[in-house]
Structures are given as C-alpha cells and as structure tokens.
C-alpha positions as CSV (number, residue, x, y, z in Angstrom):
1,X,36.9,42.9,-16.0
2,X,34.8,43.9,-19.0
3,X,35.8,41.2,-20.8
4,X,35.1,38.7,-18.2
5,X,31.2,39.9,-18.2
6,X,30.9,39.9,-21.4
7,X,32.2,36.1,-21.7
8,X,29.8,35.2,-18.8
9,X,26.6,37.2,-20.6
10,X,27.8,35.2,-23.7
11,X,27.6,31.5,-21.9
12,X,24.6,32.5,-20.2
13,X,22.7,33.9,-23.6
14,X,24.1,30.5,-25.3
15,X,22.5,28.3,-22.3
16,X,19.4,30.4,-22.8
17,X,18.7,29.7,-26.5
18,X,19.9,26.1,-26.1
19,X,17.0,25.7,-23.7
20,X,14.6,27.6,-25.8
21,X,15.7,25.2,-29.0
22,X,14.6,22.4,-26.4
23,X,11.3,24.4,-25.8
24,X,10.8,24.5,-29.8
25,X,11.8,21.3,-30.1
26,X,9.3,19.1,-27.3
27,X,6.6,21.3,-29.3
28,X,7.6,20.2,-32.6
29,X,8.9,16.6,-32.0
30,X,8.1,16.2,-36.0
31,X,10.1,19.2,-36.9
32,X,11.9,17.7,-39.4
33,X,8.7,16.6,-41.6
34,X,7.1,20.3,-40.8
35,X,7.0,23.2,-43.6
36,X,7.8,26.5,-41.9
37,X,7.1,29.9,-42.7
38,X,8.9,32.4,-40.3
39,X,7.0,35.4,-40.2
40,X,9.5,38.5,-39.7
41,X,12.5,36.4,-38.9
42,X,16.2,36.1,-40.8
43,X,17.8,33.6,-42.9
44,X,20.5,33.1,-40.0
45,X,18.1,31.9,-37.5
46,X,17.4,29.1,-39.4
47,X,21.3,28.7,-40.7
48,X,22.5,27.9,-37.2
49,X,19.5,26.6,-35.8
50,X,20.1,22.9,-33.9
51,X,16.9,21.6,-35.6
52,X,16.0,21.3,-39.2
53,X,12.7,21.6,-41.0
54,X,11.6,19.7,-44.6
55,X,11.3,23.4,-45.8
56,X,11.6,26.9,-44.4
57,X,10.2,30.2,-45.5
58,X,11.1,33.2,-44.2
59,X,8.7,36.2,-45.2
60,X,10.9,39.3,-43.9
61,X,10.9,43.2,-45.0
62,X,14.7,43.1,-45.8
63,X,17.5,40.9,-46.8
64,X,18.0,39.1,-50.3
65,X,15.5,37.4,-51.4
66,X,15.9,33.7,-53.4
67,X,16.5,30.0,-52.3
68,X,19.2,30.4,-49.6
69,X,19.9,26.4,-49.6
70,X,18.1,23.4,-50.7
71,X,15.3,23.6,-47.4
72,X,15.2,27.2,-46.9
73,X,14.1,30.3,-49.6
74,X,13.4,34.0,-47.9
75,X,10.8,36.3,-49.8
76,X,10.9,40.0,-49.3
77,X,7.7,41.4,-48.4
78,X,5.0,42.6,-45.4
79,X,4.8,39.4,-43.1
80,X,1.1,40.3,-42.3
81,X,0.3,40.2,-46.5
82,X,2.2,37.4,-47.0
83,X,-0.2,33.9,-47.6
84,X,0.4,30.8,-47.9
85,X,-0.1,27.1,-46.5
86,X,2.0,25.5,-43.9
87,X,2.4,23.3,-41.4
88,X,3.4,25.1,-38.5
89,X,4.4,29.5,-38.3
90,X,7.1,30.9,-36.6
91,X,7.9,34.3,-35.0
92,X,10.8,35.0,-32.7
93,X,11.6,37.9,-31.4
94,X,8.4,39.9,-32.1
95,X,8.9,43.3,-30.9
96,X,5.3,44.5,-31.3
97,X,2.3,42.1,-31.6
98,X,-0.6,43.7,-33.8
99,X,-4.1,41.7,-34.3
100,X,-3.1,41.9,-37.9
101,X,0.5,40.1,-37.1
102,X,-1.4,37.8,-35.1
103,X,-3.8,37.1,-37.6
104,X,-1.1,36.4,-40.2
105,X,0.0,33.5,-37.8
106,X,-2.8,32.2,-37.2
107,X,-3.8,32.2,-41.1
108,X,-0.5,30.8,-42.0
109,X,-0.6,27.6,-40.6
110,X,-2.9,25.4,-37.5
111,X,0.5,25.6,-35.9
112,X,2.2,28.3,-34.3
113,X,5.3,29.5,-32.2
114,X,5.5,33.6,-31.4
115,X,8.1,34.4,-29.2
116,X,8.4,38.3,-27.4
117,X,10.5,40.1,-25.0
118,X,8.2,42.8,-25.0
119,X,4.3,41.8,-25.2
120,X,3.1,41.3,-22.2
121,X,1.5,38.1,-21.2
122,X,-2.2,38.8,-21.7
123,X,-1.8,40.4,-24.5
124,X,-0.6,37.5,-25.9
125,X,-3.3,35.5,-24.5
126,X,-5.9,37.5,-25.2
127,X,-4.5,37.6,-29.3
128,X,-3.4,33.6,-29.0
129,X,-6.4,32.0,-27.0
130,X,-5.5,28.7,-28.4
131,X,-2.1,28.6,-27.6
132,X,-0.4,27.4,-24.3
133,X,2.0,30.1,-22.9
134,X,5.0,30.1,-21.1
135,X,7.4,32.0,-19.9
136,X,10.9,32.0,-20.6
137,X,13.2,33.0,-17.0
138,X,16.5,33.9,-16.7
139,X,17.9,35.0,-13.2
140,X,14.6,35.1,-12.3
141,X,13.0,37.5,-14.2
142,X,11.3,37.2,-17.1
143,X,13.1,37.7,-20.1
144,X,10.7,36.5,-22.9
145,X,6.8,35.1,-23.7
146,X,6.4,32.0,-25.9
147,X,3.0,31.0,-27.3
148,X,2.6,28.2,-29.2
149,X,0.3,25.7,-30.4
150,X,2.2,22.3,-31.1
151,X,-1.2,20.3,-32.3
C-alpha cells in the first residue's frame, strides 16, 4: 500500500512540474535566446529542465563551482551579493523572501520568475509590484506562489 502512494504522489509531483515548466515556458516564449542567472537554485534544475536557455548561471552557496556544460556555469557565493547583467532571473523554490533577496532579482535582470511554497501571497506582492502572480493548485490547495515578470 505504501508503495502504491508513493507511485501516485510521484505521477502527481511529475504532472505538477510539467505544468509549471508550461507556466515558465508561456512567460518566456524566447527562452532559448534568454541569459539566465538562477539565484539560489542547483545545477540539476537546469540539467533536466524541458526548456533550454542560450546560457545559465546559477549563483548558489554550495555545490562545485565551474562550467557544468557548454550553456550552464554555477558560481559559489551569496545570491543577494552576486551582480551581474541578464536577461531574465530565476528563483524556485525560495523558502524565505527577504527585501535584500528581492532586490537581488530585481537588480539582476528586467525579467524575473520567483517561485515559493512558503511566502505568502502579499508578501510577494508587496516585494514584486511589477510582477503578475499566480498561484500554483494542487488538489485544491495551494501548493506554491509564482511571480514573474515575462516583459
């Protein structure tokens, strides 16, 4: 029986981040001419993501840092020091959302996507006024808060 529920948690977490890849993916239609710095994120994200970017930079406090493959480098270090230019900055999975993270975002590129499970939905407006939000369901509930601003 246990194995049964976890099978069905594992289809239903599969259909979940196949939707939200759809979600990424009507924001970016261009996604494949975009630089991308990923603020916080990991190099396996990006490695099994259905959509691939000109280049990707993942800014993260661990992992090992260098050019992973030709389109995607990670660089250890603070996300909220990190600068740079690009054209669009990713964030899922935020578990807390500070100004100065939000800053960062916003400072990295015109072009953003921050994804939480746990901020709640004015907070994120209030720190992303720009940005149009949505909320990401499953069963019902809410599971997860995207903001993002495609253009």
């Amino acid at each position: 029986m246990r194995a049964a529920r976890g099978l069905v948690v594992a289809q239903f977490d599969a259909v979940t981040r196949a939707r939200r890849w759809e979600l990424f993916r009507e924001a970016f239609p261009d996604i494949d001419e975009l630089s991308i710095v990923d603020l916080g994120g990991t190099e396996e994200f990006w490695r099994h993501a259905p959509v691939r970017p000109r280049r990707v930079v993942v800014v993260s406090s661990h992992g090992t840092p260098g050019r992973v493959l030709p389109w995607l480098d990670v660089v250890i270090g603070d996300p909220t020091a990190h600068t740079g230019a690009y054209d669009a900055a990713v964030c899922d999975q935020l578990q807390d959302m500070t100004p100065e993270f939000a800053s960062a975002v916003r400072q990295s590129a015109t072009r953003y996507w921050v994804r939480s499970a746990s901020v709640r939905h004015a907070d994120l407006q209030r720190l992303f006024p720009d940005a149009v939000l949505r909320r990401e369901r499953r069963g019902g509930f809410t599971v997860s808060r995207i903001a993002a601003k495609p253009r």
